[in-house]
C-alpha positions, 0 to 999 in steps of 0.5 A: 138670932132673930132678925128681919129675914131669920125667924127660926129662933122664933118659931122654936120658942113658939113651938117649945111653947107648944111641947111644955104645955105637955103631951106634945113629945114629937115636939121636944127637939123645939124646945132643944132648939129653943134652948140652945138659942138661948145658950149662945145668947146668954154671957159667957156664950154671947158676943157683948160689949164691955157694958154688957150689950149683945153685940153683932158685928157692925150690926143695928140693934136689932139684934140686941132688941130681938135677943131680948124679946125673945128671952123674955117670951121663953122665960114666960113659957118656961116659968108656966111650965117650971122649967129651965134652960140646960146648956152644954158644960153644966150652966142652967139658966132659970127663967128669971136670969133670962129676964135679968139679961134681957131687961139690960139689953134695953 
């Protein structure tokens, strides 16, 4: 997850951009990271609340307001670039679940 002193997940997606944007292969595994990230951050994989919060310990928000921010740019770059996330165990996410999920997050 992102949070005040983890931006790795960030700086995945940003370079994942970079690597759908197209002749940038050496960056392929940044956009593996990115999704994987969003694989343990989707239901099925995640830690929610029975309403469907993404939940984190006895932690703040801010891990449910970083997920969800972090979805929402992703399925941007992934949408631009026709793409979808691929997880283990044959479950795909198109840009437009990650929307739905992150919008109820907020």
């Amino acid at each position: 997850t992102l949070s005040w002193d983890n931006k790795y997940a960030g700086v995945d997606v940003l370079l994942a951009k970079v690597f759908l944007g197209g002749n940038q292969n050496w960056l392929a595994a940044y956009k593996d990271r990115a999704d994987d990230f969003v694989c343990s951050a989707m239901p099925g994989r995640a830690r929610l609340t029975p309403g469907g919060l993404f939940y984190q310990g006895a932690n703040n928000l801010q891990y449910a307001t970083s997920n969800a921010f972090l979805l929402i740019t992703y399925a941007g770059y992934l949408s631009s670039a026709k793409q979808s996330v691929r997880c283990g165990g044959g479950s795909n996410f198109k840009p437009n679940e990650l929307i739905t999920f992150a919008k109820r997050q907020v």
